[in-house]
C-alpha positions, -999 to +999 in steps of 0.1 A: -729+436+452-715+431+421-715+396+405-704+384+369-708+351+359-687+344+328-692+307+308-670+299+281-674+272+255-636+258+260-618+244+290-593+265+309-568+255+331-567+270+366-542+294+364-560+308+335-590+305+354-571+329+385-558+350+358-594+359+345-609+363+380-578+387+390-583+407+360-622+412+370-611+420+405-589+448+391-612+460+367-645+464+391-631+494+407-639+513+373-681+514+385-684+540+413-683+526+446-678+488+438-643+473+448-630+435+447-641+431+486-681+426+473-675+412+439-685+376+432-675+361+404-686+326+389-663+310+358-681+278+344-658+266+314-669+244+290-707+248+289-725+244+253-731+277+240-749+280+208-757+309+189-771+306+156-774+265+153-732+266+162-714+262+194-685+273+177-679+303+198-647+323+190-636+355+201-657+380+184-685+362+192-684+377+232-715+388+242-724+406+279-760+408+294-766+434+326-789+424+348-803+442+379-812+434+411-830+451+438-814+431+466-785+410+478-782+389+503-746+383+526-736+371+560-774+372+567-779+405+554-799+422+527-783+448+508 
């Protein structure tokens, strides 16, 4: 299951919010075999990033991590 957990350093307003979610929801599709039906998403606005003694984060500052997991767990199921 696919799960992307994205934290920005500003607020957002909750149709942004949906906008960003429904975007990732299209997008997923893209990775063999994933769809929007297993994808969990998690948006925390406003959290205090810092990079390089600055939490002034703009937008070519965007930086994505992959991490793997072995196993999920759902409905009281392991994947």
């Amino acid at each position: 299951m696919p799960f992307i957990d994205v934290k920005l350093s500003e607020s957002l307003e909750t149709e942004k919010i949906e906008s960003v979610k429904t975007k990732l929801g299209k997008a997923i599709p893209l990775l063999p075999g994933k769809s929007e039906n297993y994808l969990m998403v998690n948006i925390e606005p406003e959290c205090h990033l810092y990079f390089k003694g600055s939490n002034d984060v703009p937008p070519n500052r965007c930086y994505v991590k992959f991490d793997f997991c072995d196993t999920w767990g759902y409905d009281r199921y392991l994947f």
